[in-house]
N, C-alpha and C positions, 0 to 999 in steps of 0.2 A: 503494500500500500504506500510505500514512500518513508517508510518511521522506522527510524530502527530505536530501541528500548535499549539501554544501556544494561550489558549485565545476562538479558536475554539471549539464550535459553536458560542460561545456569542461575538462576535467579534462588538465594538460599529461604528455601522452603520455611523454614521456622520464622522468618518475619513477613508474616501475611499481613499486617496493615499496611509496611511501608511496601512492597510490591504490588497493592493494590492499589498506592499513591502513584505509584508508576503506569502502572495502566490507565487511570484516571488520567494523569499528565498527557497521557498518547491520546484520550478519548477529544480531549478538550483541544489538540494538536492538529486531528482531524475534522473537527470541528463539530463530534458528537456531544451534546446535550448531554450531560451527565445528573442522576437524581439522587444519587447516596453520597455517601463521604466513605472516603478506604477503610473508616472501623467500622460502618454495617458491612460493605462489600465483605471484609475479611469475618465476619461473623454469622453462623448458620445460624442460630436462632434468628435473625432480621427478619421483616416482611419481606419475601422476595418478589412483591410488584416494582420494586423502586430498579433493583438488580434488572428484572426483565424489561423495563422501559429500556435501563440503558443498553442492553447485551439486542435489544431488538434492531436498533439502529444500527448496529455493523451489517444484519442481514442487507439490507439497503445503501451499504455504503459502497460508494463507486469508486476505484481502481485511481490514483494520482497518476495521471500521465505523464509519460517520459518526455525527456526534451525532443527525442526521437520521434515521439508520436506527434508533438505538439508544432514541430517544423519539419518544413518538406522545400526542399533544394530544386530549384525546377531551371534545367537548362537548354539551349537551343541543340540540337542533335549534330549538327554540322559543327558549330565551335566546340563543342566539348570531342568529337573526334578528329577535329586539327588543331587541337590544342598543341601548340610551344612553347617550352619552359622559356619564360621572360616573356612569355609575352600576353597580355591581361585577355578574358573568356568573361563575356557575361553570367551571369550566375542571378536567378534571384530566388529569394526565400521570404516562404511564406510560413506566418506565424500564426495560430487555431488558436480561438479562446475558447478552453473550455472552465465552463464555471460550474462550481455544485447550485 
């Protein structure tokens, strides 16, 4: 998705609020709404509607596109196969917004 979580995969299991302060961090990074704080997350007894509001919105969350996806290099056919070093080739690029 574009995030990388520091620490992730090896994340030490015995401290479950502050890893869930960390996911939290990623949720609100991606720009998911978050409805608990990391000491219900990390705790089973909690009501788990506030967990499912937020765990629902990754179903739904769309893919950060690459700069690859996001630009496309478009050149004339004829100058890009007589191209000669030193010597300038039009080139233009085109740049996609994509917004959530």
């Amino acid at each position: 998705m574009g995030l990388n979580i520091q620490g992730y995969p090896n994340l030490d299991r015995t401290k479950k609020e502050f890893n869930c302060q960390k996911g939290l961090n990623a949720c609100k990074q991606l720009r998911i709404e978050t409805y608990v704080t990391p000491k219900e997350l990390s705790d089973p007894e909690v009501e788990s509607i506030g967990v499912m509001a937020t765990v629902v919105q990754l179903k739904y969350l769309k893919p950060v596109k690459s700069v690859n996806e996001k630009a496309k290099v478009i050149y004339i056919d004829d100058e890009i196969n007589n191209a000669v070093v030193g010597k300038p080739v039009c080139l233009y690029m085109l740049f996609f917004n994509f917004s959530r």
